[in-house]
C-alpha positions in Angstrom: 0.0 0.0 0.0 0.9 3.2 -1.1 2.2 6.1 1.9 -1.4 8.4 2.9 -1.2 11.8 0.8 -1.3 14.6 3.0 -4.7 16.7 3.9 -3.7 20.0 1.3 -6.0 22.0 3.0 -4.0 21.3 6.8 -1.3 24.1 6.6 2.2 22.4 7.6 3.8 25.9 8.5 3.4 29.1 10.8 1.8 31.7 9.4 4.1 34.5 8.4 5.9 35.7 10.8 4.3 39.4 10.5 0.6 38.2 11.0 1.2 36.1 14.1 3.2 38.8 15.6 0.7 41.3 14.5 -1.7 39.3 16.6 0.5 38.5 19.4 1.3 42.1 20.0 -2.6 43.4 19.4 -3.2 40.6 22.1 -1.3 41.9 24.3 -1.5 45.6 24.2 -5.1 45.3 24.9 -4.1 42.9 28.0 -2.1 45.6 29.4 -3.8 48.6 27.8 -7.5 47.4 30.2 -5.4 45.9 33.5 -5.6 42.6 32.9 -2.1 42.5 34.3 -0.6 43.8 37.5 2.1 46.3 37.6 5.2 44.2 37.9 3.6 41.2 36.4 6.5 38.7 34.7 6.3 37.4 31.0 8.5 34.8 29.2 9.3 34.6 25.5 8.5 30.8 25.7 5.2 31.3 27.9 4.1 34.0 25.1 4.9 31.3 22.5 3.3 28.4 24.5 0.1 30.6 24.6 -0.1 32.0 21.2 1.2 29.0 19.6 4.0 30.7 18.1 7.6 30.4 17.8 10.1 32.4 19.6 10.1 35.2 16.5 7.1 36.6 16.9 7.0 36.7 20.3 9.9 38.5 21.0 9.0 41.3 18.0 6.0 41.5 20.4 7.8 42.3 23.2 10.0 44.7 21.6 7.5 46.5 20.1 5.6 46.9 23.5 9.1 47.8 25.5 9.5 50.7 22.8 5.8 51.9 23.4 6.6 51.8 27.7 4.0 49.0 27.9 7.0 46.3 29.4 9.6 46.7 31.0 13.2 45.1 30.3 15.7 45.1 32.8 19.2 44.6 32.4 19.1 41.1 33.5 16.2 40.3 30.8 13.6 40.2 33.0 10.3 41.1 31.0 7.4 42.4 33.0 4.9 45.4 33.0 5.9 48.3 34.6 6.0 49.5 38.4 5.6 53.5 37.8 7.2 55.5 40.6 5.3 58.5 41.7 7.1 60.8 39.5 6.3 59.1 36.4 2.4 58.7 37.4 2.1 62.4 37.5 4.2 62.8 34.4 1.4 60.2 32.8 -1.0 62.3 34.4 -0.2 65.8 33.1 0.2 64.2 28.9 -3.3 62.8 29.8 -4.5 66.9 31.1 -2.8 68.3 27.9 -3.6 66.0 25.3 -6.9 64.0 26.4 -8.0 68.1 27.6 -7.2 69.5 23.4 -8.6 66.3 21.7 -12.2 67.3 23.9 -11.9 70.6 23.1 -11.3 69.3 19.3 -14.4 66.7 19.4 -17.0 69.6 20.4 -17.9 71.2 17.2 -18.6 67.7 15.9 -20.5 66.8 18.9 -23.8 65.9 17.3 -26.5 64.4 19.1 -25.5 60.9 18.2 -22.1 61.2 19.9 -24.1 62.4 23.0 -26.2 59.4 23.0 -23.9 57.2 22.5 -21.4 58.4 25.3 -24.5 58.3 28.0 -24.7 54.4 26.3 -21.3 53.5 27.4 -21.0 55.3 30.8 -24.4 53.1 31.2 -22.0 50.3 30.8 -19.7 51.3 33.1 -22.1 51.9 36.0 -22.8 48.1 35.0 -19.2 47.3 35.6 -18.7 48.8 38.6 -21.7 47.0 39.8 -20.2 44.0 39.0 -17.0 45.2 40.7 -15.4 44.4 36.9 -12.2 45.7 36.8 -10.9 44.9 33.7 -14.7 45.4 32.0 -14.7 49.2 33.7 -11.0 50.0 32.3 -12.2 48.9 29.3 -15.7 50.3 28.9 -14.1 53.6 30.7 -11.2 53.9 28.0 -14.5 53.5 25.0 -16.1 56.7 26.7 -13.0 58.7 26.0 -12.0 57.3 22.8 -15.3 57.5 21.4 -15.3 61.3 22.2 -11.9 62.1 21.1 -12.6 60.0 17.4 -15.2 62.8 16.8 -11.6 65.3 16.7 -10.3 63.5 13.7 -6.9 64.1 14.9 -5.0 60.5 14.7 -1.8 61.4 15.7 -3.1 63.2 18.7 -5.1 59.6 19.9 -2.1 57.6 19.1 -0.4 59.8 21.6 -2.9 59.2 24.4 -3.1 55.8 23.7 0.0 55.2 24.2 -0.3 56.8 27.4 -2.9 54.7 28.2 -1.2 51.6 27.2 1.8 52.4 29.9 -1.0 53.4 32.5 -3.0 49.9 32.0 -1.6 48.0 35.1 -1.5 50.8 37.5 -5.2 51.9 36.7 -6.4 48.3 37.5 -4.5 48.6 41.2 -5.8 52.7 41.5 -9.8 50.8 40.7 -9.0 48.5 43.9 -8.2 51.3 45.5 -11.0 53.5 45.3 -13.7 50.9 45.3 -15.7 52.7 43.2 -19.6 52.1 43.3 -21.1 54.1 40.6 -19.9 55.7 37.4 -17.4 58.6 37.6 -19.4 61.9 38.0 -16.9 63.7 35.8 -18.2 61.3 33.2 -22.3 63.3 33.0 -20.4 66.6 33.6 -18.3 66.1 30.2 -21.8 64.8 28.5 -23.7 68.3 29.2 -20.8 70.1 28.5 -21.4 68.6 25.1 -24.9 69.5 25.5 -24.6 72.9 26.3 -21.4 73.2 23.8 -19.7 74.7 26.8 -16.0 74.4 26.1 -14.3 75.8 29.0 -16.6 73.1 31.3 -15.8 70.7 29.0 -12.0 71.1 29.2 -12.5 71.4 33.1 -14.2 68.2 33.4 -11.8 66.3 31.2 -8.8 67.6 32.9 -10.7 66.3 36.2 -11.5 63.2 35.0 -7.8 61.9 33.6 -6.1 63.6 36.4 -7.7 63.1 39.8 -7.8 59.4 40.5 -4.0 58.9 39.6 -3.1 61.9 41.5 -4.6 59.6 44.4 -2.1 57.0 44.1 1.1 59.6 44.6 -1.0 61.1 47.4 
């Protein structure tokens, strides 16, 4: 009897190494970027590969990509892990978040249509529901779609890309500042920036942001 063809339709080989790094990194950056890790939280090239089901390659192009971006930490014995911020750099995180989170609101408010409004008082909806649920990880992430959804309507990319990446380095350090305050309804800042929109009031607008990104991280250097 003749050897068994092989099943052509089974791939043999790893996707290219781009694509699964692509998709390790995405993975990962949004693990960080909502607190699904803890600040000082390990990681192994081999446990990344183990989980991803991917060679070494991709993982470690992960890793460096999310090192550059502040999201990991390296230390000079190789040691991967997410960062511990010292007080200094939590209020350095917190003023980039005053200055640019503060001009992409001001930005968004011309283009503040009804819509936008409705859909914002949507989302803080489901962050009340998170906090109810004492969801951590579900209130970073539902609390990080109320300001992105906002700041889309400023149609200034680089801007975002800037305060994501400052959200991205913050990730772990917002999930321990949430057990901290033990929060048990949605941010007030939160309806203060939606009738700001209403009333197309931009200096209470910019007041309310500023409030909003700056005082609970303020409480952790306190």
């Amino acid at each position: 009897m003749s050897d068994p063809v092989p099943n052509p339709i089974r791939p043999t080989v790893e996707p290219p190494t781009g694509s699964a790094h692509d998709r390790v990194y995405r993975a990962l950056r949004t693990r960080i970027m909502h607190g699904e890790m803890a600040p000082g939280e390990a990681l192994t090239l081999r446990g990344i590969g183990r989980e991803f089901e991917v060679s070494m390659t991709p993982a470690r192009e992960s890793v460096r990509r999310l090192v550059a971006e502040g999201a990991l930490f390296l230390s000079s014995s190789g040691r991967v892990s997410t960062p511990e911020l010292t007080n200094e750099r939590i209020e350095e995180l917190a003023a980039l978040r005053a200055l640019i989170e503060v001009e992409l609101a001001s930005r968004a408010l011309p283009r503040a249509h009804i819509a936008l409004i409705d859909r914002l008082q949507s989302i803080n909806s489901n962050v009340a529901e998170m906090i109810s649920k004492r969801d951590a990880v579900g209130y970073l992430r539902t609390n990080l779609e109320f300001h992105r959804t906002l700041y889309l309507r400023a149609q200034a990319p680089a801007m975002l890309a800037m305060a994501e990446t400052v959200w991205l380095q913050l990730g772990p350090t917002m999930r321990a500042l949430y057990g901290r305050l033990r929060r048990t309804e949605p941010p007030q800042n939160h309806k203060l920036i939606i009738a700001a929109l209403k009333a197309g009031d931009e200096p209470g607008l910019r007041l309310a942001v500023r409030s909003d990104v700056t005082q609970g991280l303020r409480m952790l250097t306190g």
